[in-house]
N, C-alpha and C positions, 0 to 999 in steps of 0.2 A: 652404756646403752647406745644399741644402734642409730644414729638419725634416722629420722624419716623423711623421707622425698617425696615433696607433693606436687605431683604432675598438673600444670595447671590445664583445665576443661578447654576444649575447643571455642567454645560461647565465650569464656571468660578472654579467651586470648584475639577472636577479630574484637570484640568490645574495645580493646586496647590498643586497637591500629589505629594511625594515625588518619585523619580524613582524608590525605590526598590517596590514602591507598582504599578506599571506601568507593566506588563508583557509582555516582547518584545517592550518594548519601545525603549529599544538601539539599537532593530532588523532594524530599521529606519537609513536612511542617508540623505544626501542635494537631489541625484538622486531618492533616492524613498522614500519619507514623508511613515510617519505609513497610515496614511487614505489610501495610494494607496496599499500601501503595505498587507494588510488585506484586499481591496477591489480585488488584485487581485487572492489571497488566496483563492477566492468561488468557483476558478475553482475546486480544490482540494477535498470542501467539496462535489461539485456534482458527482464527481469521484466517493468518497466517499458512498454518496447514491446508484449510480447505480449498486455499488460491493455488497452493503448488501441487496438490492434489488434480485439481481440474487443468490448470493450467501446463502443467510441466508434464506429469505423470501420466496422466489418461491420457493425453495428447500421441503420447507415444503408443501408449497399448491399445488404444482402441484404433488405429491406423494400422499397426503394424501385426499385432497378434489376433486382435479380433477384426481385422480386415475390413474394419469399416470408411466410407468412403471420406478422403480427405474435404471436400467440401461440405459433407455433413458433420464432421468430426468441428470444424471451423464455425461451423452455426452454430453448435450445442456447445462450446465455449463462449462465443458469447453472446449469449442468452440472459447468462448473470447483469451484463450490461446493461439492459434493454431495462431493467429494473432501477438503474441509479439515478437518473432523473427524480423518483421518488424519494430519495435521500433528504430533499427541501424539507418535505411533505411531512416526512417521520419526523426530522428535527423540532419541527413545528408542534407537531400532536407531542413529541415529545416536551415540550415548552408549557404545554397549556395543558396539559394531558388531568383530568379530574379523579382521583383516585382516593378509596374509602379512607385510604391509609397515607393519604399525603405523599406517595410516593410519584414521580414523574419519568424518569428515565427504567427504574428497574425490569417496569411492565414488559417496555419495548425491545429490552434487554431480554430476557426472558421468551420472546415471543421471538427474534431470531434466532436464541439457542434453539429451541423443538423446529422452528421452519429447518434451522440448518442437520438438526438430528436427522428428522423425517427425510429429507429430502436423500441426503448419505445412506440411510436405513436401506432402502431402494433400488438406491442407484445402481448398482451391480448385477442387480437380477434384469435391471430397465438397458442395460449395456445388452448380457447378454442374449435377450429374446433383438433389440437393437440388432443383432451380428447372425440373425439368424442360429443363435443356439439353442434356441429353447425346445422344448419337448413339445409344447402344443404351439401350432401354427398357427400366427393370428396376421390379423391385416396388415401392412407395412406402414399404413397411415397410424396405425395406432401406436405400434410400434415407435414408431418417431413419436408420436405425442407421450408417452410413459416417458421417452428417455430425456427429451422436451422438460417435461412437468419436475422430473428429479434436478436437472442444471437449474432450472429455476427458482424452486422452494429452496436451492443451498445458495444460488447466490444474492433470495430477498434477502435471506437472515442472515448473510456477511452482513448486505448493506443493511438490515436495521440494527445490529446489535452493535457493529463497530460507528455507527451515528450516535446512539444512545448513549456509548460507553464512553465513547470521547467528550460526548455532552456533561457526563456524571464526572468525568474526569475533572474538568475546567469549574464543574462546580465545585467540587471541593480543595482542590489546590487554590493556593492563595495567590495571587500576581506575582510576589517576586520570586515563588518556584514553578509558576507556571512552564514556562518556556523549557527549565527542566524535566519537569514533568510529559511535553510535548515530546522530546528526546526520547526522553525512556519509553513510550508506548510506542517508533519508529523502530527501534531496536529489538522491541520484543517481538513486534512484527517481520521485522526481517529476521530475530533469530528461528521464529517458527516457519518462516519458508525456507530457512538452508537448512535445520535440523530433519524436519518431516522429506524433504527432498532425497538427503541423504539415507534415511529410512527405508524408503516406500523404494528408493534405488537398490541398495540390498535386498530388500524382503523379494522385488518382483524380478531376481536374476534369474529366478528358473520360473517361468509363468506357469500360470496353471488358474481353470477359470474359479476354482473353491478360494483358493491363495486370495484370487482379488478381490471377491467376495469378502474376505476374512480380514483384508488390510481397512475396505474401506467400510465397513460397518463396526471394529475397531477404532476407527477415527470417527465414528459416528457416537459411538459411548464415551470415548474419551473429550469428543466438545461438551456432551452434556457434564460430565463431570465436572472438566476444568472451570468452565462457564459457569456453574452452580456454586465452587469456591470463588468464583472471582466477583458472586454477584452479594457472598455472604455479607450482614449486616455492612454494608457499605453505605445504601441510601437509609436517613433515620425516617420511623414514621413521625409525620408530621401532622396530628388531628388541626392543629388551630391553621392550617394552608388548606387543608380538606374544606375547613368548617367555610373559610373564605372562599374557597373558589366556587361553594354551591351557591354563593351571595352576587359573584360576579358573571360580567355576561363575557359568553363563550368569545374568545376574539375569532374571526374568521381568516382563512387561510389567506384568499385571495386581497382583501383588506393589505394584513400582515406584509403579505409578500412585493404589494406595491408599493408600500411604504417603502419597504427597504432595498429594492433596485433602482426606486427611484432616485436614490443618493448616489450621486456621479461616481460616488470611491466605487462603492460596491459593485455597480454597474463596469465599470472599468478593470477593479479586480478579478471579476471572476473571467472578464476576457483576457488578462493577464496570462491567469489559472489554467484557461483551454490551452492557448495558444501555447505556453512554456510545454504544457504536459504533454502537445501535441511533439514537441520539439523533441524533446527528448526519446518518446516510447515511440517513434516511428524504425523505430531500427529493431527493436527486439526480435523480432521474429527472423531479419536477415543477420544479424551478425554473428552468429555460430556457423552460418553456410557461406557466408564472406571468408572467413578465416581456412574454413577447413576448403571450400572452390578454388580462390583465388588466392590465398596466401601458403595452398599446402602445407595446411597445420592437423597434425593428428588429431585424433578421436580424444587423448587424456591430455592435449595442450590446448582443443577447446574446450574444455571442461574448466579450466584454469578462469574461464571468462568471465562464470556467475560470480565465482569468489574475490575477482576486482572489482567489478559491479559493487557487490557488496560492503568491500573494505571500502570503496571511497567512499558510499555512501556514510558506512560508520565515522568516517573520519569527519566528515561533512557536518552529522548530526552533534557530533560531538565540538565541533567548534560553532556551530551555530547554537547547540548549548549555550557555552559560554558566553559568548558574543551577546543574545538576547536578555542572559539575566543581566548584563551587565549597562543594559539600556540602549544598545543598538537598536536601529528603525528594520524590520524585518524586509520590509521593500527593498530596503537597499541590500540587505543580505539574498535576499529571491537574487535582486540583479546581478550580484557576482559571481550566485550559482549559474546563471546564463550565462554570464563571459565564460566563465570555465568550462563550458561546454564544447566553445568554439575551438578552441585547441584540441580539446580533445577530440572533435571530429574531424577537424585539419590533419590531427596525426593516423586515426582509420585511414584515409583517403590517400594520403602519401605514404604511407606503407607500403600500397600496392607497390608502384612503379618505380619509388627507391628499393624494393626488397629487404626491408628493416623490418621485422617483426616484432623486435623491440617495441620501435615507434609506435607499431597498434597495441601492443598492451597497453603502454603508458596513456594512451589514448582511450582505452578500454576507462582505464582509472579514473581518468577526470572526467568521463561519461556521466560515471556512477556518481562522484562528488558534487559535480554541478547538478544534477537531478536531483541528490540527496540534501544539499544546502536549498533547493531551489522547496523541492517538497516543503520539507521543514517549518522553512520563512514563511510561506505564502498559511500552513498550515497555523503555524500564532498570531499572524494577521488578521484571519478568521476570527480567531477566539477574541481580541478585541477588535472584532467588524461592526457588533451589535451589543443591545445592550445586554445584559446578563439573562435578565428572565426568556429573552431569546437568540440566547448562546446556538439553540440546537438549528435552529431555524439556518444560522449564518453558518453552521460546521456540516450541517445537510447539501445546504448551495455549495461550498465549494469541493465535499467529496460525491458530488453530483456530478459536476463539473470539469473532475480529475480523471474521474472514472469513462463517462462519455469520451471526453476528448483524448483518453489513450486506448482505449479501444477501437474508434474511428481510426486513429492516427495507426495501429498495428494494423488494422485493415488494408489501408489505405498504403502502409508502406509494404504489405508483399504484394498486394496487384501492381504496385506501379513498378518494385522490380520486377516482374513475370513481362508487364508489357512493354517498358523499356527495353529487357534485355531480347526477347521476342524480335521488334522492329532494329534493334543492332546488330543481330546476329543474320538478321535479314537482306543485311545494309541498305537499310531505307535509312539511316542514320547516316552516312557517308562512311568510308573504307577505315578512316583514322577510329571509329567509335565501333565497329563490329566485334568488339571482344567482350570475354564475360563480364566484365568488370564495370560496363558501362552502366547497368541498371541499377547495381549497387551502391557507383556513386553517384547515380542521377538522386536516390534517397535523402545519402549523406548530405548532399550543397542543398535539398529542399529543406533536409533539417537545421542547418547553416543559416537560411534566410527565415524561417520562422525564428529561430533565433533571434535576428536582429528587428524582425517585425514586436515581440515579444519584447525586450528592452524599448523600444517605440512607447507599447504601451504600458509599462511599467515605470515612464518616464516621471509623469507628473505627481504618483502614489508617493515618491521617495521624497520623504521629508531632509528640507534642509539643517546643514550640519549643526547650525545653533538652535534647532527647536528642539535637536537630542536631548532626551530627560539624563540627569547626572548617575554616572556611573556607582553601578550599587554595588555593595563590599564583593568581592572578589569569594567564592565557594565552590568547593570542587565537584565534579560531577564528573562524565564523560568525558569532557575535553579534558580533563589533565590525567588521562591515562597515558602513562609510558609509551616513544611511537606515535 
């Protein structure tokens, strides 16, 4: 009689991989299995979409296919900004938030999925009466205000439901896979803005105004969806927290909130938080037109640039992974992301005039790492900034904080190359500085010295080497991925 060959089941065969080949499998605890734990994770990646959606995607089409003016195109990006201050606000209400069902985060969670549906639903029709296509002609002030009203509703409900989520997040992980846990929601968020980027880049090769209609109301049903799986039984109802907090008096915001700036760390960190995030995202906008002006780099060799950005970042989160479960002081982890910054802006900057383009990849790379380590740190910091019951209140201030301060700083960094390079090309600069190249790196050496103003103030946070709490067992995650 034949044998019989039994093929073993796909389930049955990763179950039997070894943990180093599991990535974020140790991110997991008894309170949040991996399945939920990655399922709740899609918040992140929708987040995700709708930044590179606004930010990358529309940026392009509404300037160039739909002819709308680049100054106005630059306001209705950010617009979402204008709303992150709020971020405190929500963490807060999310902290104390009184609900039938003992629930505190999901509400808020829930209430930026439909702000960011609504607002995606819209936004395509609000574009094109915006560009003048619409069939009935209305006033141009109103015009502005529809397309106004759509940037907005999508970017409260980034900022509430990625405050909420990250709030629910820290609640249910347990300390020692916290820091893991921080990892994995960085990740899923970047992998939803380089997958959706890549999408929304094919789908819109051949434009067409129904196409964009159809891409972005598409991404309009797919956040409600994902957002709906990732909000399934996650938070438990809680009657005996209900029952309490009808018994308790409401804490108030402003109360709250001077208690907890009033703590020199807090106060100190989140100028940390501006200042770093200013350091970093002041180039974003010019370094793709750095590369391709002054370095004469093709159109598919600046493309090469998001995907170094990226990889260092990855590499970043993943050793700051390890690094944190392992009882490293995050402070001092932020601070090395900042040193690593400085080389890599040293190498943008001499690129130029050596002719090494090598040197500004490489430089590209440790952009992305030092902002990726720097992110990271500063973001676990946060989560033990305050006490538990308000976690949201302290992860509200600092993606408050992050948020303002790189938006300003992206502001900030293309008018100062327009008017730098403007007064050089003028030579009101003197003879030696009248070339393109001047306003570029008038940026680069300002993001050089925030740099070191930023280490300044991140100086006295970093705990010294014998208050480090002792090194917890060693478990794999991200960082000991191959590479």
């Amino acid at each position: 009689m034949d044998a019989v060959i039994k093929v073993p089941s796909f389930r049955n065969g990763v179950r039997k991989l070894p943990f180093q080949y599991l990535p974020f499998a140790d991110a997991a605890s008894a309170g949040l299995p991996i399945g939920r734990l990655l399922r709740l994770s899609l918040f992140q990646v929708t987040v995700g979409m709708s930044a590179a959606l606004m930010v990358g995607t529309l940026n392009r089409v509404m300037i160039v296919e739909l002819g709308v003016a680049a100054w106005l195109v630059a306001l209705m990006v950010a617009i979402p900004l204008l709303v992150s201050p709020l971020r405190a606000f929500t963490g807060f209400r999310s902290d104390t938030h009184r609900s039938a069902f003992g629930w505190r985060r999901v509400p808020f969670m829930w209430t930026g999925t439909m702000l960011q549906f609504a607002g995606l639903a819209f936004m395509p029709f609000a574009l094109l009466i915006l560009s003048g296509q619409g069939q009935i002609q209305t006033p141009m002030w109103l015009n502005h205000a529809v397309a106004g009203l759509s940037f907005l509703m999508v970017g409260l409900g980034l900022q509430t439901a990625q405050t909420a989520g990250l709030a629910l997040a820290t609640d249910l992980a347990d300390e020692p896979t916290r820091p893991r846990v921080v990892a994995l929601m960085y990740v899923m968020l970047l992998l939803g803005m380089l997958i959706s980027s890549f999408v929304f880049s094919f789908l819109l090769q051949e434009f067409t105004p129904k196409k964009m209609i159809q891409i972005i109301q598409g991404l309009a049903v797919l956040t409600l969806v994902l957002n709906s799986i990732a909000l399934w039984k996650q938070e438990a109802r809680d009657n005996v927290r209900a029952a309490a907090l009808r018994l308790e008096k409401q804490p108030i915001f402003r109360d709250v909130w001077r208690r907890f700036i009033s703590h020199g760390r807090a106060r100190r960190f989140l100028w940390t938080v501006g200042l770093g995030t200013a350091a970093f995202n002041m180039q974003d906008i010019i370094l793709e037109p750095y590369g391709g002006e002054i370095l004469k780099l093709s159109v598919s060799a600046t493309t090469i640039l998001t995907a170094l950005l990226a990889g260092g970042s990855l590499v970043a989160f993943g050793l700051a992974s390890r690094s944190l479960s392992r009882g490293r002081d995050p402070y001092r982890l932020a601070a090395y992301g900042v040193l690593c910054g400085m080389p890599g802006f040293c190498g943008v900057i001499f690129a130029a005039p050596l002719g090494v383009n090598a040197l500004f990849f490489v430089g590209v790379f440790f952009i992305g790492f030092g902002a990726g380590l720097f992110a990271v740190s500063t973001l676990a910091a946060a989560m033990s900034l305050e006490r538990k019951e308000f976690i949201g209140l302290a992860l509200g201030a600092w993606g408050a904080v992050q948020a303002t301060a790189a938006g300003v700083s992206i502001a900030f960094g293309g008018a100062a190359r327009d008017f730098v390079s403007t007064l050089a090309t003028q030579g009101s600069l003197g003879s030696a500085l009248a070339v393109p190249v001047t306003g570029y790196s008038f940026v680069y050496y300002a993001e050089i010295c925030l740099l070191f103003v930023t280490l300044i103030a991140i100086g006295p946070l970093v705990r010294k080497a014998s208050l480090s709490t002792p090194p917890a067992p060693e478990r794999f995650g991200l960082a000991d991925l191959p590479g």
